[in-house]
ROMARDREN-796189 format. One record per residue (C-alpha): residue in three letters; x, y, z. Coordinates in steps of 0.25 Angstrom, whole numbers, plus 5000, padded with zeros to 4 digits. Example, Ala and Ser with C-alpha at 12.3 -4.5 7.8 and 13.67 -1.06 7.14 Angstrom:
2
ALA504949825031SER505549965029
END
This chain:
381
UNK490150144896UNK488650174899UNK487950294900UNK488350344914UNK486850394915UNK486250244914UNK486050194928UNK486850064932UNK486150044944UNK485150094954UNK485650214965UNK485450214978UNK484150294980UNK484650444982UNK485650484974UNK486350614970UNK487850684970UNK488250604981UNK488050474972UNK488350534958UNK489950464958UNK489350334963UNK488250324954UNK489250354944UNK490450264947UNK489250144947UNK488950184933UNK490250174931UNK490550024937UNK489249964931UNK489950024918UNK491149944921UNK491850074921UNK492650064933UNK493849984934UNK493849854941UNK494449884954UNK495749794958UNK497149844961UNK497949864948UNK499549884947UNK500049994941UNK500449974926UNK500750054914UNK501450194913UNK501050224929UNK501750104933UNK502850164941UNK502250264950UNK502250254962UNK500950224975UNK500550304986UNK501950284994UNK501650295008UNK500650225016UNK500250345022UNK500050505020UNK501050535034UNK502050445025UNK501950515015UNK502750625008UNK501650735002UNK502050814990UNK502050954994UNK501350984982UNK500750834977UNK500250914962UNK501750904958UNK501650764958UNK501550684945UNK501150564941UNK500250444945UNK500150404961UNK499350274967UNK498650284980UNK498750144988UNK497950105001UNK499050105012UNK498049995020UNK496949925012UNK496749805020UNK495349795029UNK495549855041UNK494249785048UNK493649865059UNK493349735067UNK493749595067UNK492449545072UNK491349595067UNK489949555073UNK488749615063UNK487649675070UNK486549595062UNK485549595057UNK485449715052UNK484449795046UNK484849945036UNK484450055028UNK485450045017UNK485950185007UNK484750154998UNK483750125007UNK483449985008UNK483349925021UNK484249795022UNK484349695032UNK485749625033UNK485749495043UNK487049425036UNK488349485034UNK489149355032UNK489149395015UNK489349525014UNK489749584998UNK489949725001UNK490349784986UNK490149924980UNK490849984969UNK492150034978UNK492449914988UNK492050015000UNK490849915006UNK491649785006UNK492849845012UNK492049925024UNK491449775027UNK492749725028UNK493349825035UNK492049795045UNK492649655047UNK491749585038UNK492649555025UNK492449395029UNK491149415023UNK491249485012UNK490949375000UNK491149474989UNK491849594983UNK491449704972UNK492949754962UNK493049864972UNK493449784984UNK494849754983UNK495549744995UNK496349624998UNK495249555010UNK494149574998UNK494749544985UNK494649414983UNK493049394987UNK492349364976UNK491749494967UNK490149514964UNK490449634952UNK490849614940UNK491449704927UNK491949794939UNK490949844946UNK489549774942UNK488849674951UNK488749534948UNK487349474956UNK487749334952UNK489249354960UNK488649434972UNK487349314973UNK488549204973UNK489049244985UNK487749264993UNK488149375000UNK487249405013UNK487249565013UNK487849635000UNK488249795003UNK488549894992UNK488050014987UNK487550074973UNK488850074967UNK488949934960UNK487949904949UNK487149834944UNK486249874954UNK485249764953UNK486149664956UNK486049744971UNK484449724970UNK484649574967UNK485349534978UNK484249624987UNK483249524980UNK484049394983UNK484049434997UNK485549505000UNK485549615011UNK486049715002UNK486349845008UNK486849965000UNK487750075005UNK488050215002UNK488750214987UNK489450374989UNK490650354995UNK491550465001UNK492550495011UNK491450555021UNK490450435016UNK491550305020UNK491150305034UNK489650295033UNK489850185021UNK490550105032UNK489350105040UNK488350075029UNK489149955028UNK489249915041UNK487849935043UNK487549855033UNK488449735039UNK487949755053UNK489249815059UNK488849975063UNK489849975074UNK490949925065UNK490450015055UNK490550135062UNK491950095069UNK492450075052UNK491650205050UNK492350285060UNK493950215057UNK493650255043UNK493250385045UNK494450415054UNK495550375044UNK494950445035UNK494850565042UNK496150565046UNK496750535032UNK495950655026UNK496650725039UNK498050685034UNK497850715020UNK497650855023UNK498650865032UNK499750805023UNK499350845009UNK500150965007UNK499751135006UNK499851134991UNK498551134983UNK497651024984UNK497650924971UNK496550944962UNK496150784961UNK495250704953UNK494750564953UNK494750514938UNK493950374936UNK494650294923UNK494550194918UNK495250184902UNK495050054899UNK493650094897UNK493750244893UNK493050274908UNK493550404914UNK492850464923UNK492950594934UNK492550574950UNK491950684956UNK491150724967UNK490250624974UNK491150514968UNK492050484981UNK493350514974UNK493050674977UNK493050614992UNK494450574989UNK495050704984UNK494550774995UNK494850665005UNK496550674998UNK496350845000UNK496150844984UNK495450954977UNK494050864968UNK494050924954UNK493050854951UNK492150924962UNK492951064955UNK492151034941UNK491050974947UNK491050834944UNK490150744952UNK490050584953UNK490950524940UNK491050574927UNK491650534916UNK492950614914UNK492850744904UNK494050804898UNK493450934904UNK493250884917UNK494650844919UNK495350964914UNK494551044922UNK494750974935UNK496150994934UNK496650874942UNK497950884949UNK497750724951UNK496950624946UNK496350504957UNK496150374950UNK496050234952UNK497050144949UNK496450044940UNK495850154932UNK497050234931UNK497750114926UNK496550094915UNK497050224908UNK498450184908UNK498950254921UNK498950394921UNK499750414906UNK498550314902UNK497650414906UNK498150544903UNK498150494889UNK496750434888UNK496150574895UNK496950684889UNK496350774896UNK496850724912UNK498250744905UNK497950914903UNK497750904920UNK498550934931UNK498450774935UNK498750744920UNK499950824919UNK500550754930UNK500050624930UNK499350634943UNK498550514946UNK498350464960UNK497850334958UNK497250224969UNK496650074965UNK495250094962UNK494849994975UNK495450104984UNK495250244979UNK493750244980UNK493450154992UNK492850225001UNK492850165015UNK493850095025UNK495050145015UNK494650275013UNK495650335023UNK496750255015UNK496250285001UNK496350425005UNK497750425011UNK498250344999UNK497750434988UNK498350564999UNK499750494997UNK499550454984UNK499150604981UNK500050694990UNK501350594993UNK501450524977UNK502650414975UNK503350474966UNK503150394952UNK504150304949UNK504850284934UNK503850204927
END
């Protein structure tokens, strides 16, 4: 793995503790750290426990103290099928913006559109706008059953291929600074795509104003704001019912751990990265935040045993990497000397869901909630 201080690609302009963990996690996808993200089956000694259970929190029976709880839980979307806002879209073009770097773009054709950044958010938010019949293309992140058989423009994961993105001759491409190499993005400015770039932070608070930056850019403000606005409700009233149902005792002590054992990648996400979002969004306690880590960092022994995790979150893929959760404890001694080590408490969720900020994000929410305060109990393995 390179240095994490050698630049992949260029930033957006202005840059600081808002884009450290998204700047970081492109270092780590042009480094071909991060796992290819599809589905995986659980295999190996984590083999028999069980999912998130039922569909939704009000189903659910919450531990009256969730920390007792040991061993490995998966959070599962409830719905992760498009919900479109509109059957019948009419784009208002053409149309002429300011994108998050600056550069004024004007988009006259929206019949091509490849919508790709690293966490699948800006091809689902087009799709749920009622335009997935011209999406042409696809990055690994976007998984979901109405996209995954279009044709993929990156390669080794995460890395753009000019050659596969050309072949399709897409008519507007939008994505942000996530994906790498970044002059692959000035190439198709020179051959002449629309190419507009969106905000790359994502967060909780931040999903709503993405969908809008996306909907702008495809000429659809109205139905931007109508996705914005259903968005923002669910989510509001998911974080409303976590609160109300997760139960008096102390709040968990979470961490997100990045991993990925088959190349000896380890890596804590901490503020600025999205996944403190999710903590805080499920009623958690961020440790990270507690020992002050920003962006992602590759894990230190130190660093874990002084977080003190009651729970470790994790994507699927990567937790199957280590070996499930006995994989891990046995590759990083030092988890195994936590609270989350000791009882094997990992709440994992695929590694298209857990970080997809938009439309799902009032799902992804009440998935892990149920994954992390109403567990099925583990069956023998």
């Amino acid at each position: 793995m390179p240095s994490m201080s050698r630049p992949v690609h260029a930033p957006a302009p202005t840059f600081g503790r808002r884009r450290l963990g998204t700047l970081a996690l492109g270092v780590l996808a042009a480094a071909g750290a991060l796992p290819t993200l599809t589905a995986c089956s659980l295999t190996g000694a984590d083999a028999g426990v069980g999912t998130s259970g039922p569909a939704t929190l009000a189903e659910a029976k919450v531990l009256a103290d969730p920390a007792s709880f040991e061993g490995r839980s998966t959070a599962v979307l409830a719905e992760s099928g498009v919900r479109t806002i509109t059957d019948d879209p009419h784009p208002q073009l053409p149309v002429t913006l300011t994108d998050s770097q600056g550069t004024e773009v004007t988009v006259t054709d929206v019949s091509r559109i490849l919508a790709i950044d690293l966490y699948g958010s800006c091809s689902r938010i087009v799709y749920d706008l009622g335009l997935g019949d011209s999406v042409i293309g696809r990055d690994i992140s976007s998984g979901f059953d109405q996209i995954k058989d279009k044709p993929l423009v990156t390669q080794n994961g995460h890395e753009l291929n000019a050659e596969s993105i050309l072949a399709l001759d897409p008519s507007l491409i939008i994505t942000d600074s996530s994906l790498g190499p970044w002059d692959v993005i000035l190439q198709m400015r020179d051959a002449g795509i629309p190419v507009v770039v969106v905000d790359s932070h994502r967060s909780i608070d931040g999903t709503p104003g993405l969908i809008q930056e996306v909907a702008a850019a495809v000429g659809l403000p109205e139905d931007g704001a109508k996705l914005a606005d259903r968005t923002r409700q669910e989510i509001d009233t998911t974080i409303a019912t976590i609160e109300k149902a997760k139960p008096d005792a102390a709040p968990l002590r979470m961490l997100f751990f990045y991993a990925r054992g088959t190349s000896g990648v380890y890596y804590i996400f901490g503020e600025g990265s999205g996944a403190d979002d999710l903590i805080r969004g499920v009623g958690g306690v961020d440790v990270a935040r507690e020992i002050g880590w920003e962006g992602m960092q590759p894990m230190t022994d130190e660093a874990i045993i002084d977080a003190k995790p009651d729970l470790l979150l994790m994507m699927t893929k990567g937790l199957e990497s280590c070996g499930g959760v006995e994989g891990l404890l046995e590759s990083k001694p030092a988890i195994a000397l936590t609270p989350a080590g000791q009882k094997h408490r990992v709440v994992d969720m695929a590694d298209t869901d857990i970080l997809s900020f938009g439309p799902t994000t009032a799902g992804v929410l009440e998935a892990l909630a149920i994954a992390i305060y109403a567990p099925t109990p583990a069956a023998a393995s």
